[in-house]
C-alpha positions in Angstrom: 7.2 5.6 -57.4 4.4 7.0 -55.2 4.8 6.3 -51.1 2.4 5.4 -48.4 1.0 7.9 -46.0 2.3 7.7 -42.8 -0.7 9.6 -40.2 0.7 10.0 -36.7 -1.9 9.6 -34.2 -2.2 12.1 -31.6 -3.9 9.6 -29.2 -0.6 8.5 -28.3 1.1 12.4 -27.5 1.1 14.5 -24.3 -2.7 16.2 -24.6 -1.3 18.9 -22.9 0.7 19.5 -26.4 -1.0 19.0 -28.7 0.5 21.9 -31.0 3.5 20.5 -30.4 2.2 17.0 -31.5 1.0 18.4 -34.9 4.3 20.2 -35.7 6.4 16.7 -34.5 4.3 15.1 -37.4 4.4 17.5 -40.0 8.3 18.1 -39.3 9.2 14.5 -39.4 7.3 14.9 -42.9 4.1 13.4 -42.6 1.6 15.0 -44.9 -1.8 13.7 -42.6 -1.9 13.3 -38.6 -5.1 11.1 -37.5 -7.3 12.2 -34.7 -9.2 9.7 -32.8 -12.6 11.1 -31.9 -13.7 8.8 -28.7 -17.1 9.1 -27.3 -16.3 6.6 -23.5 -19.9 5.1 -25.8 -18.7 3.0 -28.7 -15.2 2.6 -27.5 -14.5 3.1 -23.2 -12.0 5.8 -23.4 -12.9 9.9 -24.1 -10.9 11.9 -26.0 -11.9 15.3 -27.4 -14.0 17.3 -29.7 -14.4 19.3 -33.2 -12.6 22.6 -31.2 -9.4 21.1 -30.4 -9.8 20.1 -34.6 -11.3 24.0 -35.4 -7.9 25.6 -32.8 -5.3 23.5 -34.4 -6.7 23.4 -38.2 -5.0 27.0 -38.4 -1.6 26.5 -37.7 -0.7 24.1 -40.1 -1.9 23.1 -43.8 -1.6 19.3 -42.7 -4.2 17.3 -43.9 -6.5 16.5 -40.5 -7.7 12.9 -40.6 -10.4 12.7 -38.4 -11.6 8.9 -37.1 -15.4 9.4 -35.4 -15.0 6.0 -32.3 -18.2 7.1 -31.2 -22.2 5.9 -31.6 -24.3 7.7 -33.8 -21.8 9.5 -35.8 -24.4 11.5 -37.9 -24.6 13.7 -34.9 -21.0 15.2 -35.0 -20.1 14.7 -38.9 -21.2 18.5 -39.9 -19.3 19.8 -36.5 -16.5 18.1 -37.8 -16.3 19.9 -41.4 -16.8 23.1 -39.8 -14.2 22.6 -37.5 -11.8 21.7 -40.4 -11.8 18.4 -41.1 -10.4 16.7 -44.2 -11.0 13.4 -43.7 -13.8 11.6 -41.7 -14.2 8.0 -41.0 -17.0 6.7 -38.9 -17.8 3.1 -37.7 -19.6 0.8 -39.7 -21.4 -0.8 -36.7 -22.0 2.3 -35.0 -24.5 3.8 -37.6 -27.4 2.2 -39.5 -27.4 5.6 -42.0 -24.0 4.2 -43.7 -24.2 5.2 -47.1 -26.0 9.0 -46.3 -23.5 9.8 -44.3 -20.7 9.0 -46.9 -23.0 11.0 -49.5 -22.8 13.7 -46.5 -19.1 13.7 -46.2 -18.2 14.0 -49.6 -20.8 16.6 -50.3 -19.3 18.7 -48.2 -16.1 18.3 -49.8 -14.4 15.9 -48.0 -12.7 12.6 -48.0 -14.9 9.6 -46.8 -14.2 6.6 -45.0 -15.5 3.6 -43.1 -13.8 1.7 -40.2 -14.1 -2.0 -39.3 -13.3 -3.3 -35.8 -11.4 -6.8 -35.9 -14.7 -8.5 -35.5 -16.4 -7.5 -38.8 -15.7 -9.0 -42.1 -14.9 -7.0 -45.0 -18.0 -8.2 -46.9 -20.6 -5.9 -44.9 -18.1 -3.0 -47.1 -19.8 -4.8 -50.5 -22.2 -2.2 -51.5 -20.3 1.0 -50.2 -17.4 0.4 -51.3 -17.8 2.2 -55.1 -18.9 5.2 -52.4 -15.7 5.3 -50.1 -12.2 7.0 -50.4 -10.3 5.0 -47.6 -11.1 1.6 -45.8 -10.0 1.9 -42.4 -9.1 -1.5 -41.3 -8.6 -1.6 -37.4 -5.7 -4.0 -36.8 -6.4 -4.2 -32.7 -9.3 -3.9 -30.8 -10.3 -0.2 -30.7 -10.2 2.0 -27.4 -6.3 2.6 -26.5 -2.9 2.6 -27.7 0.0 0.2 -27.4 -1.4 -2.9 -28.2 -0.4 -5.9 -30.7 -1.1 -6.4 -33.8 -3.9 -9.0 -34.6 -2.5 -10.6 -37.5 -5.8 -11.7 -39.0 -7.0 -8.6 -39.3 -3.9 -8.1 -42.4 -6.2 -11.0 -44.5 -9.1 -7.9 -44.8 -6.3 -5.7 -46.6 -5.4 -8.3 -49.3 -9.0 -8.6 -49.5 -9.6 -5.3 -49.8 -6.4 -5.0 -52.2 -7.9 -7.7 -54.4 -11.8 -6.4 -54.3 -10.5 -3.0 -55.4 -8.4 -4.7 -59.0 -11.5 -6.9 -59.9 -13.6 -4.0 -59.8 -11.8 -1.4 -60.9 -12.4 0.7 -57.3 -10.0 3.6 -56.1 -10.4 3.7 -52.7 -7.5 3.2 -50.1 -7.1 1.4 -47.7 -5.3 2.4 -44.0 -4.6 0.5 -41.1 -4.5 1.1 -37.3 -2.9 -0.2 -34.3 0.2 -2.6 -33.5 2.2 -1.3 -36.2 6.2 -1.4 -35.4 9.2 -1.5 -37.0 9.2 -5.1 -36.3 6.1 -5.4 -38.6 6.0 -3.4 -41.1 7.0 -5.2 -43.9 4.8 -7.6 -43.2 2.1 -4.8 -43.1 3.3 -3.0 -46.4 3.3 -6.4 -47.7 -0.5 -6.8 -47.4 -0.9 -4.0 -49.7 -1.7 -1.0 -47.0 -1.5 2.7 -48.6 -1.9 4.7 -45.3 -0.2 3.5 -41.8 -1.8 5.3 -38.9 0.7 5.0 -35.8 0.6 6.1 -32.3 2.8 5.1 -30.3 5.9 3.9 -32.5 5.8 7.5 -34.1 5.3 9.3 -31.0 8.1 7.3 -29.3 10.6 7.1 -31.8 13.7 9.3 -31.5 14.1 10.2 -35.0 10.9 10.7 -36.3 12.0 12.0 -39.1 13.4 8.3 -40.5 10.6 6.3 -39.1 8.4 8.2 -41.6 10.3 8.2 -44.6 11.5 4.5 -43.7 8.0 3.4 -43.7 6.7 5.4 -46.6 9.0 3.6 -48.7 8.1 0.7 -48.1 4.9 0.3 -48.4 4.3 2.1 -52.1 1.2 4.1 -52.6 -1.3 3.1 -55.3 -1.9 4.6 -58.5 -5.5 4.5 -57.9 -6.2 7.8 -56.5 -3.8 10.7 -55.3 -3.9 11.8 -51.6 -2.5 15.2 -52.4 
């Protein structure tokens, strides 16, 4: 049986360590670590740029998900694949260019995706969807770590879960923010194949079992291999 991803999110680790944040999530076993890309714009924090990606990307073969939380992502998606991107996922209400810039993405090789903020139903997804590799569903409000879960927000995976088998689609779909041990059943459950996690990663004192805990419970689709 295939597992769910499990993406650390370095939003939530000392930015003064950030090597060492990438190495705590690859040697706890997690094959993808997320980076959240925030402009003080679209969401009101800052974060960082396409060199911190370009000065980490090579010390480790860990697959770099990369989440644009800024306006106008066209501007940064080519900085991004040069600095060594895998995965990039931009805003569906920061961007009018939606389906160009997933044509862009995967051009260049790489996995695309769309986020949604709690606000936004999954049926703005309808047309883009046959053109997407991973649904980002944002599961609290986006700007900052440690917040709860909004519940509600878990009704857009089985949405998305049944959307994909009636149309025969292979994207995938992830979720960020609020996820603990407390939830996570409840969040496999829904039928999520990547858990991004901040906090509860970066926290935990054995990394190592939160990720294969919570890998195994939430079993990866068949759809489409993330290897």
């Amino acid at each position: 049986m295939k597992k769910a991803i499990v993406a650390p999110s370095v939003l939530a680790a000392d930015f003064s360590r950030f090597t060492d944040a990438v190495r705590e999530a690859q040697e706890a076993g997690a094959e993808w670590v997320h980076f959240d890309i925030m402009d003080g714009s679209f969401v009101p924090d800052l974060t960082f740029g396409p060199k911190v990606i370009a000065d980490l990307r090579h010390q480790t073969s860990i697959v770099f998900d990369v989440h644009l939380m800024v306006i106008h992502p066209e501007a940064f998606i080519e900085r991004f694949v040069q600095a060594g991107a895998d995965n990039i996922t931009f805003h569906w209400e920061a961007t009018v260019h939606t389906h160009k810039l997933l044509s862009t993405i995967r051009a260049a090789g790489k996995r695309a995706g769309i986020s949604i903020v709690p606000s936004t139903p999954v049926s703005v997804l309808e047309t883009v969807l046959p053109d997407l590799d991973i649904v980002l569903v944002m599961t609290v409000n986006p700007g900052y770590g440690g917040q709860t879960l909004i519940q509600g927000c878990l009704d857009k995976v089985k949405q998305l879960v049944h959307i994909r088998e009636t149309r025969h689609l292979d994207f995938l779909i992830a979720i960020d923010g609020g996820v603990y041990d407390e939830n996570i059943r409840t969040v496999c459950d829904a039928g999520t194949d990547i858990i991004v996690t901040g906090s509860a990663f970066y926290n935990a004192p054995d990394k190592r079992t939160l990720v294969r805990t919570w890998a195994q419970a939430a079993p990866l689709t068949e759809a489409k291999s993330l290897r």
